[in-house]
C-alpha positions as CSV (number, residue, x, y, z in Angstrom):
1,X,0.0,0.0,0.0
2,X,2.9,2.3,0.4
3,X,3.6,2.7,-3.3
4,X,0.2,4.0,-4.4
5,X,1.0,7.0,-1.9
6,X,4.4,7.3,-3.3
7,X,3.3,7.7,-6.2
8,X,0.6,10.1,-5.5
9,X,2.9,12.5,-3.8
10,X,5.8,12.3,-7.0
11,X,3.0,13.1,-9.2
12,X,1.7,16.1,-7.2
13,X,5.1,16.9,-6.5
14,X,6.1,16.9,-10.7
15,X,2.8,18.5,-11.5
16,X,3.4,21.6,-13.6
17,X,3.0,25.1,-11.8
18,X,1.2,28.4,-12.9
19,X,3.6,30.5,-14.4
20,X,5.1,32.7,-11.7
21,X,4.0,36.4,-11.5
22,X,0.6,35.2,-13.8
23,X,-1.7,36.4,-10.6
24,X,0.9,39.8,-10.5
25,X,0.1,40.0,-14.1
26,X,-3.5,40.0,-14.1
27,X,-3.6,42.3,-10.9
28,X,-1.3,44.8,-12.9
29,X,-3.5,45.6,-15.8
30,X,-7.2,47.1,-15.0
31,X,-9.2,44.4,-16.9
32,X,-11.6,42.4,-15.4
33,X,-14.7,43.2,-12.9
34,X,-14.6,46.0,-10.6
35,X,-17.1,47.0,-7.8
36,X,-17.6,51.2,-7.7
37,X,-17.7,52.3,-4.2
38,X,-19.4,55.5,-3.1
39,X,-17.8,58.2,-0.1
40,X,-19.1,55.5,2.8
41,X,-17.7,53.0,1.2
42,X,-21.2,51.4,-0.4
43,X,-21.1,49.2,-3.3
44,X,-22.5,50.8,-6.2
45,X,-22.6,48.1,-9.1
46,X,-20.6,46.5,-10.9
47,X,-18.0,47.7,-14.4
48,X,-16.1,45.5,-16.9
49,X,-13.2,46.6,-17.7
50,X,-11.6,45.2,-21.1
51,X,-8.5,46.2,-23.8
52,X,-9.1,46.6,-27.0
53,X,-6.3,48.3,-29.5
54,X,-4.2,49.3,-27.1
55,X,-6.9,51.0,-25.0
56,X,-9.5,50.4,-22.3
57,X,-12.8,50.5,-22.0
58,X,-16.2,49.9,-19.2
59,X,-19.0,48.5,-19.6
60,X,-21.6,48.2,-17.0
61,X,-22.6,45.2,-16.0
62,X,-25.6,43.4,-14.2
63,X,-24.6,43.2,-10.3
64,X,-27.9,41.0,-8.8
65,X,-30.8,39.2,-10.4
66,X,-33.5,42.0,-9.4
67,X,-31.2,44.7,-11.5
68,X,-33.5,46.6,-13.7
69,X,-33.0,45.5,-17.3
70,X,-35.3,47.1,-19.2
71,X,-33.6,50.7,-17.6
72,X,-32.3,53.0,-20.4
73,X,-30.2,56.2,-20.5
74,X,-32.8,59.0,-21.4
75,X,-30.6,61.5,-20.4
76,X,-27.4,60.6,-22.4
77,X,-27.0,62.1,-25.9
78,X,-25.8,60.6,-29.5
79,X,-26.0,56.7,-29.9
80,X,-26.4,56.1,-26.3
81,X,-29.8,57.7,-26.0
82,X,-32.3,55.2,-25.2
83,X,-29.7,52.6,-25.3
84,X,-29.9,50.2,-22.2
85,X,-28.1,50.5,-19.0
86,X,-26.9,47.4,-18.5
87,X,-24.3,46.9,-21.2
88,X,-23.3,50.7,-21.5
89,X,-20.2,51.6,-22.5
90,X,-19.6,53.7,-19.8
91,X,-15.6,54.5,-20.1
92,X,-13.9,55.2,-23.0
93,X,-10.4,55.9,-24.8
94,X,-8.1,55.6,-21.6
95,X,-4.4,54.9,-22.6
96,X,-1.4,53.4,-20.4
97,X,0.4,56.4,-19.8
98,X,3.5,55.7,-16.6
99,X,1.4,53.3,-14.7
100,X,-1.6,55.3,-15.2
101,X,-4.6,55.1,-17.5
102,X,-5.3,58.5,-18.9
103,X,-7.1,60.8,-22.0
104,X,-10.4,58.7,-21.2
105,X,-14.1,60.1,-20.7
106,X,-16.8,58.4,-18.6
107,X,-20.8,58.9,-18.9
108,X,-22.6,60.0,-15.9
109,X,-26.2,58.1,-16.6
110,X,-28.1,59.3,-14.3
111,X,-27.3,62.9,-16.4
112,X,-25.9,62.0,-19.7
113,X,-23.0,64.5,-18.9
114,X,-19.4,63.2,-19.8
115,X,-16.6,63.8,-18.2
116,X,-12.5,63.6,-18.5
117,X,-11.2,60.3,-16.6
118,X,-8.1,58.5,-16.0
119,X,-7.7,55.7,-13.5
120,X,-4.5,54.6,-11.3
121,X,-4.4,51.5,-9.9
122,X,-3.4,50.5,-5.9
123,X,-3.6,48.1,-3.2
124,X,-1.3,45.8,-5.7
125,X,-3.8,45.6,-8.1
126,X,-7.1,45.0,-6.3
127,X,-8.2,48.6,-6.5
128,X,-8.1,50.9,-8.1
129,X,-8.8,54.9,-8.2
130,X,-11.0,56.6,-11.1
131,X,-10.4,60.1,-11.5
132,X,-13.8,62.0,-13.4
133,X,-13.3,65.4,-14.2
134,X,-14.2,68.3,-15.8
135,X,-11.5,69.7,-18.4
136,X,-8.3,69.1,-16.1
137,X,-8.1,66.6,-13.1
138,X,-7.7,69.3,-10.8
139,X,-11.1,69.9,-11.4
140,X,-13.2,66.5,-10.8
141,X,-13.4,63.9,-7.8
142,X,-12.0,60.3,-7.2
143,X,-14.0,57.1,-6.6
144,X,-12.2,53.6,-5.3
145,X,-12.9,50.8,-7.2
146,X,-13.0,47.0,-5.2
147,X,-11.4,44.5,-8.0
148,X,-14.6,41.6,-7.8
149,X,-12.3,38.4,-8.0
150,X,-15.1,35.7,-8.4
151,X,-17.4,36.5,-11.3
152,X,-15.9,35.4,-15.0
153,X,-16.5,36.9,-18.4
154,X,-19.3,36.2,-20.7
């Protein structure tokens, strides 16, 4: 009986490893799921973040079952008028500029106003900071952003 266990453990023991650094990685770009917070610290929904071209984009996603799905922007402007809110691209155009994600805009649905943003991200990659303002930084406010490790892509 004591080969069988041998056995077992040289097999585990041989078994090939995640690449190391693959979780630093993913924690070091801003794609995936992230959770907005508001100033107490309230989750307020969920964002998908993705690459595409060399630059990043949100999307809002659903965050619970009883999430309104027939809700649409009525007070955004151009091709998002009307459109849905779940699903809305929501961020736009941000670049990797020095560790930061800059030269984007964000949508405001609850006005339809957009707004300069960039984002920088801390806490090793599982927050991060979003930065909306209006014409420079120095003029806007910052949100933290809880990195949602458990949902996947669709």
């Amino acid at each position: 009986m004591r080969f069988p266990t041998t056995l077992a453990v040289l097999v585990l023991a041989l078994a090939p490893l995640p690449p190391a650094g693959a979780a630093d990685a993913r924690l070091a770009s801003p794609v995936g799921l992230w959770q907005p917070l508001d100033s107490s610290g309230r989750p307020l929904g969920l964002i998908r973040i993705f690459e595409a071209k060399g630059l990043y984009y949100g999307r809002i996603e659903p965050s619970s079952p009883t999430d309104d799905r027939n809700a649409r922007c009525t007070h955004c402007t151009g091709h998002r008028h009307g459109r849905p809110i779940i699903g809305l691209l929501l961020m736009r155009h941000l670049r990797p500029e020095n560790g930061e994600y800059v030269d984007g805009d964000i949508l405001d649905p609850d006005t339809g106003r957009i707004y300069g943003c960039s984002l920088r991200l801390t806490d090793g990659g599982h927050q991060l900071i979003m930065r909306g303002f209006l014409g420079i930084s120095l003029f806007g406010r910052s949100q933290t952003w809880q990195r949602v490790e458990s949902r996947r892509p669709r």
